[in-house]
C-alpha positions in Angstrom: -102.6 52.7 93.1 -104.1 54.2 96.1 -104.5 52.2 99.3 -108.4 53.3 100.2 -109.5 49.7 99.6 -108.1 46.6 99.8 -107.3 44.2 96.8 -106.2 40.6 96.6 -105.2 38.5 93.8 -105.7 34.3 93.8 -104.7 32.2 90.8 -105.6 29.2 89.9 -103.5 26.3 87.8 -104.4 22.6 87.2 -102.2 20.4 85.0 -104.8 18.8 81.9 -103.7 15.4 81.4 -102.0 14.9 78.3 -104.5 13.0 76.3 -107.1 15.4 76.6 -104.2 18.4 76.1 -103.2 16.3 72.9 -107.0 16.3 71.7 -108.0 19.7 71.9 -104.9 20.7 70.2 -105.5 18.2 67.6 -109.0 19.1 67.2 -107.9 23.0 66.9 -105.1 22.5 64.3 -107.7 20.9 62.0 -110.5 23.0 63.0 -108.0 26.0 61.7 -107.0 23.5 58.7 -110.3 22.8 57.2 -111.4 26.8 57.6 -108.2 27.6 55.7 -108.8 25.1 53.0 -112.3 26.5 52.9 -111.2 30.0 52.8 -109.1 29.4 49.8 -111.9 27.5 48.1 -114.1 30.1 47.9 -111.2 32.6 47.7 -112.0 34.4 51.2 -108.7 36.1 52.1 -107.5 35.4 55.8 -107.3 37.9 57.8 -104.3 38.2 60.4 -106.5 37.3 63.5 -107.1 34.3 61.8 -103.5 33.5 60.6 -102.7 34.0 64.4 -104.7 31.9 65.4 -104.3 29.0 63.2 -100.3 29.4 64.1 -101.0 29.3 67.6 -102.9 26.0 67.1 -99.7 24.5 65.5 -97.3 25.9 68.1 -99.7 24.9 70.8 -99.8 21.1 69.1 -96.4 21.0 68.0 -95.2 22.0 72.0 -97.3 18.9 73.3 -95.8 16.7 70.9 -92.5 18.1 72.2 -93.7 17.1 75.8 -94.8 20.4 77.2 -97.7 20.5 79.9 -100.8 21.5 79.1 -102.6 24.0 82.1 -105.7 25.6 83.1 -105.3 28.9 85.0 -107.8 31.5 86.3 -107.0 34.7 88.3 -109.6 36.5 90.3 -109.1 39.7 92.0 -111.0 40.7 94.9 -112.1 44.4 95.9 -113.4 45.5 99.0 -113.3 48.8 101.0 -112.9 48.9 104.5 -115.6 50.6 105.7 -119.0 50.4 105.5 -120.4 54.3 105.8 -122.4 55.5 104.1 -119.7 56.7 100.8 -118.4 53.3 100.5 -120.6 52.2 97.7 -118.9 55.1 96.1 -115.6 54.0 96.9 -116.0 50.4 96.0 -116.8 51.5 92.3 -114.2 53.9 92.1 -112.0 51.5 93.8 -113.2 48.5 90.8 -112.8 51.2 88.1 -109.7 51.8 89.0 -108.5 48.3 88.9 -110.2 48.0 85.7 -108.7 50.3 84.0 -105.3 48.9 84.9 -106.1 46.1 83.9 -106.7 47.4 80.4 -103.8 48.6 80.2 -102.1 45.8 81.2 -103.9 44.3 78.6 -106.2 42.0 81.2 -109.8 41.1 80.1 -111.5 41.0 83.5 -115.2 40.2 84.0 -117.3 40.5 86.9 -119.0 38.0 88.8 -122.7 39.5 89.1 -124.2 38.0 91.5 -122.0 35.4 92.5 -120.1 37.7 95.4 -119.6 34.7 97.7 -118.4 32.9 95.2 -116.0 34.9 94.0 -114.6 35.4 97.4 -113.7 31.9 97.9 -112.0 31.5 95.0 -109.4 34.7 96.8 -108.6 32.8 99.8 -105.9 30.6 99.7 -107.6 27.1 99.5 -106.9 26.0 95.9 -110.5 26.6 94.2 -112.1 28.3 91.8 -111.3 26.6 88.7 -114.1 26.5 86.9 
């Protein structure tokens, strides 16, 4: 990537205590149990998205049980050109595209933060926020 702008990556991680780790992966295994059971009831086929995720309920359930930690994580990346002429509007969104794009193809899902620019930028620096 080209060095016209400057970009920073910050991520996030929190530990989730194990009794509420255990109950969300408890509720999701028979959240994905009951839909099965009612897909075969009315003879709806289930389709590989949902197969996928119903296994990675189990795995996810069956690794707590195994005493695996349970975390939160968020990454934000921040973008910002160095100057402030009158192109480097421009350059910002060609500079976000491009990030954008390789994050794509990564595969990343990114999504801005409209309108919460100050925000955002704390959650860059390295003081341990932005877990949302």
């Amino acid at each position: 990537m080209d060095t016209r702008c400057v970009r920073s990556v910050a991520m996030v991680m929190e530990l989730v205590g194990p009794g509420r780790a255990a109950r969300h992966a408890e509720r999701a295994a028979t959240e994905a149990a009951t839909e099965q059971s009612l897909r075969q009831r009315v003879g709806q086929r289930t389709s590989q998205r949902q197969a996928q995720r119903d296994s990675a309920a189990e795995q996810r359930e069956r690794e707590l049980a195994e005493g695996h930690a349970a975390i939160r994580y968020a990454a934000y990346i921040t973008v910002s050109v160095r100057d402030s002429g009158p192109g480097s509007l421009d350059d910002l969104e060609s500079a976000v595209a491009r990030v954008e794009l390789e994050a794509k193809r990564a595969p990343l899902r990114l999504e801005r933060m409209w309108g919460q620019q100050a925000e955002a930028l704390t959650y860059s620096l390295p003081l341990g926020r932005g877990l949302r």
